[in-house]
C-alpha positions, 0 to 999 in steps of 0.5 A, a space after each residue: 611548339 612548333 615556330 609559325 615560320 617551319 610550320 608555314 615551310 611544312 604546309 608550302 613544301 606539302 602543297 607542293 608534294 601533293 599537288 601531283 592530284 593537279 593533273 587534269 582530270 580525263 574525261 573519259 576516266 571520270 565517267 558514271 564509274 566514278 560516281 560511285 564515289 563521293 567527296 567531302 571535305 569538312 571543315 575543320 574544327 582546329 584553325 591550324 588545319 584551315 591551311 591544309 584544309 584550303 591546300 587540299 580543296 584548291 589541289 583537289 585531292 580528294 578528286 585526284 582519289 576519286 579518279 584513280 579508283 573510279 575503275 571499280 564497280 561497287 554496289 553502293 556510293 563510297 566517299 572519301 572524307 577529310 575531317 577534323 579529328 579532335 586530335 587523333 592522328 589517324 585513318 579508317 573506314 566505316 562503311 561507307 566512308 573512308 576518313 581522313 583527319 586532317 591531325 594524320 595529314 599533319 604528322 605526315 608534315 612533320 615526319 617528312 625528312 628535310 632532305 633526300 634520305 640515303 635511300 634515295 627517298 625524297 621529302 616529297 615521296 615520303 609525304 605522297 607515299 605515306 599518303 597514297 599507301 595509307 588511302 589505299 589501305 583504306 580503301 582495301 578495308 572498303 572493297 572487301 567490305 563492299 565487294 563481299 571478298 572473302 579474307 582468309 587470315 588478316 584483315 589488316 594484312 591483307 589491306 596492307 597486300 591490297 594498298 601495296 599491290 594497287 601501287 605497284 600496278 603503276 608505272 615503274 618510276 611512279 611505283 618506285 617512288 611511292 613504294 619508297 615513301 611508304 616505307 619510309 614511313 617505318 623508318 623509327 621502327 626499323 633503325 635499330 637491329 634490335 627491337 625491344 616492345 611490350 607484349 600487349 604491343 604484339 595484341 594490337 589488330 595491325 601486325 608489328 610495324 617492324 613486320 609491316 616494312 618487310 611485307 612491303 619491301 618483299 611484295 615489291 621486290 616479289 613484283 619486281 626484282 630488277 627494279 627494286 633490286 637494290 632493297 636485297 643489294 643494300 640489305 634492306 631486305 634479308 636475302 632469306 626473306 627475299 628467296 621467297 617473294 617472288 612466289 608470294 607476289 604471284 599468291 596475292 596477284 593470282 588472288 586479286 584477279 580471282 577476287 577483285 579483277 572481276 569488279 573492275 571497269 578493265 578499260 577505265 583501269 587500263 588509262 588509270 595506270 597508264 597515267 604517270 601520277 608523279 611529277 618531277 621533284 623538282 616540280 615539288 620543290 618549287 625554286 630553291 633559295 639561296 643559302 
């Protein structure tokens, strides 16, 4: 069990990740467009939740989601929806609602490293990357469902291309930090050159998460060699996979703007991503104690 002093330290050091939702909301972002999704925070039915459950309403995070989606145009209301579980750690949508349990919350805490990883990953991006990528994931799964896109393979595949896509079209620093935290969150499945799995585990509807990372790590690098150069240079990514990036970023571009770009309020995406979402570290970090 975990003692009350690292897990009070876990929700302070989360608090503080992300609070990057704190920035004030622009009134001309948080227009009728934005209404067409709603928030909800539950309650939640596990005490140990009530910490996180007040951080996330004080921080308005569900607000700072609401705005960074608001530019599109759906037909019906979505909402974002954080909640009590009973246990399960996880994330879905079900029209017309993207849930969020307070236990997924809770694993991000604890599988945030306690320090800046070699590459180059801080706590608090690993805490806001896994979060975002996760929401937008989600949020993936709501646009194809709403906006009648048609998906020719995948389903979970292409929500993952979706989430990783809506990362990249912020600014460099913002992306950088965010593609780095999500990936992040793979970093069990990947250690070791070689994976042994059952065969039922190749059954599940979401691919391999070892398969995930890659995808991730090409997308971004397809969208950005110079930027994310070092993901080939420390041999993150093989060179193999690398060569073809490039030509399946412009795939997933070109059918994002055929499919999704005509549902989006252009004026009102164009001050989402021109906003810088992601303070300074040492913002999250807060004073440091002495030794």
């Amino acid at each position: 069990m975990m003692k009350p002093i690292y897990r009070d330290l876990l929700v302070s050091l989360t608090t503080v990740c992300l609070s990057l939702f704190v920035i004030p909301v622009d009134l001309a972002i948080a227009d009728a467009q934005s209404r067409r999704i709603a928030i909800e925070y539950v309650p939640p039915k596990n005490p140990a939740h009530q910490p996180l459950y007040e951080m996330l309403k004080e921080h308005r995070v569900l607000e700072r989601l609401q705005e960074i989606f608001s530019p599109f145009q759906l037909p019906i209301e979505l909402t974002f929806k954080t909640v009590g579980c009973d246990g399960v750690s996880n994330a879905w949508y079900s029209r017309p609602t993207v849930t969020i349990c307070y236990e997924y919350l809770a694993e991000i805490q604890r599988d945030m490293p306690k320090e800046t990883t070699p590459a180059g990953v801080t706590p608090a991006d690993a805490v806001l990357g896994q979060f975002f990528y996760a929401v937008a994931h989600e949020v993936g799964h709501a646009m194809f469902d709403l906006l009648n896109v048609p998906i020719f393979g995948h389903q979970e595949d292409a929500a993952d291309q979706f989430a990783g896509y809506i990362i990249l079209q912020f600014g460099k620093a913002d992306a950088r930090r965010l593609i780095g935290g999500a990936a992040h969150s793979y970093k069990k499945y990947v250690q070791n050159p070689t994976v042994t799995a059952p065969l039922t585990a190749f059954s599940d509807e979401h691919g391999p998460p070892a398969q995930r990372y890659y995808n991730l790590l090409c997308l971004a690098y397809g969208a950005d060699p110079v930027l994310f150069a070092d993901f080939v240079d420390m041999q993150y990514l093989p060179k193999e996979r690398a060569r073809l990036c490039r030509g399946q970023y412009g795939e997933l571009n070109y059918a994002f703007h055929q499919l999704i770009a005509p549902h989006l309020d252009r004026q009102i995406a164009k001050q989402v991503m021109d906003k810088s979402w992601l303070p300074a570290d040492d913002m999250f970090l807060g004073p440091r104690k002495p030794n």
